[in-house]
Steps between C-alpha positions, in 0.01 A plus 500: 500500500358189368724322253504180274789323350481517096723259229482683135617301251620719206581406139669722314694536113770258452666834320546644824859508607576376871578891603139571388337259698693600819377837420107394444540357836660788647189715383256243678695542851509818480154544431461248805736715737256828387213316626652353829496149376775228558693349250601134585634279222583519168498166268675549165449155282709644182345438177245213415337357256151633480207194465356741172604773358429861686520810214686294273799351786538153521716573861462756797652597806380410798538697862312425842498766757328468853377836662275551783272789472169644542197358323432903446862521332457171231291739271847682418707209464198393230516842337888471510471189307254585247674861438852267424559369137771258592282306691350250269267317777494520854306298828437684812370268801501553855641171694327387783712404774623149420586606168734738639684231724473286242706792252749565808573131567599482131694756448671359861580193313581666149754760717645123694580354210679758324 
């Protein structure tokens, strides 16, 4: 089975309490286990200040996950996202190879100097 390597960036409600979040992500692996795909990373920056305001907040959450998967499969993930009111914005892309060393090699580095 033929299978590209995805980031989705997700923004999602300041309001939501850590707890929550863990359990939005938990709904998006699982949903990635049903269809056979792999999970890989899982980025989560905290809370940020937003560059303009999204439904009235002036911050947002921001998580990174890495999944490999299907191109058949990513039509789910999109309806998973758009069928999820936490999730303010999101960015779906699928990294070519470099960009995936180039993600690995910094998380390398991030995980060396911790």
């Amino acid at each position: 089975m033929n299978t590209n390597t995805y980031e989705l960036a997700l923004v999602t409600s300041p309001e939501l309490r850590a707890e929550e979040i863990d359990a939005l992500i938990s709904t998006l692996g699982d949903l990635l286990k049903e269809k056979k795909s792999k999970l890989i990373h899982i980025d989560k920056w905290g809370i940020k200040k937003l560059s303009y305001p999204i439904e009235n907040f002036i911050e947002a959450s921001y998580t990174f996950v890495i999944f490999e998967s299907p191109p058949s499969d990513i039509k789910d993930v999109k309806q998973w996202i758009n069928n999820n009111n936490s999730i303010l914005r999101s960015l779906l892309i699928k990294l070519t190879h470099s960009e995936l060393k180039h993600r690995e090699d910094n998380l390398l580095n991030k995980t060396a100097n911790n």
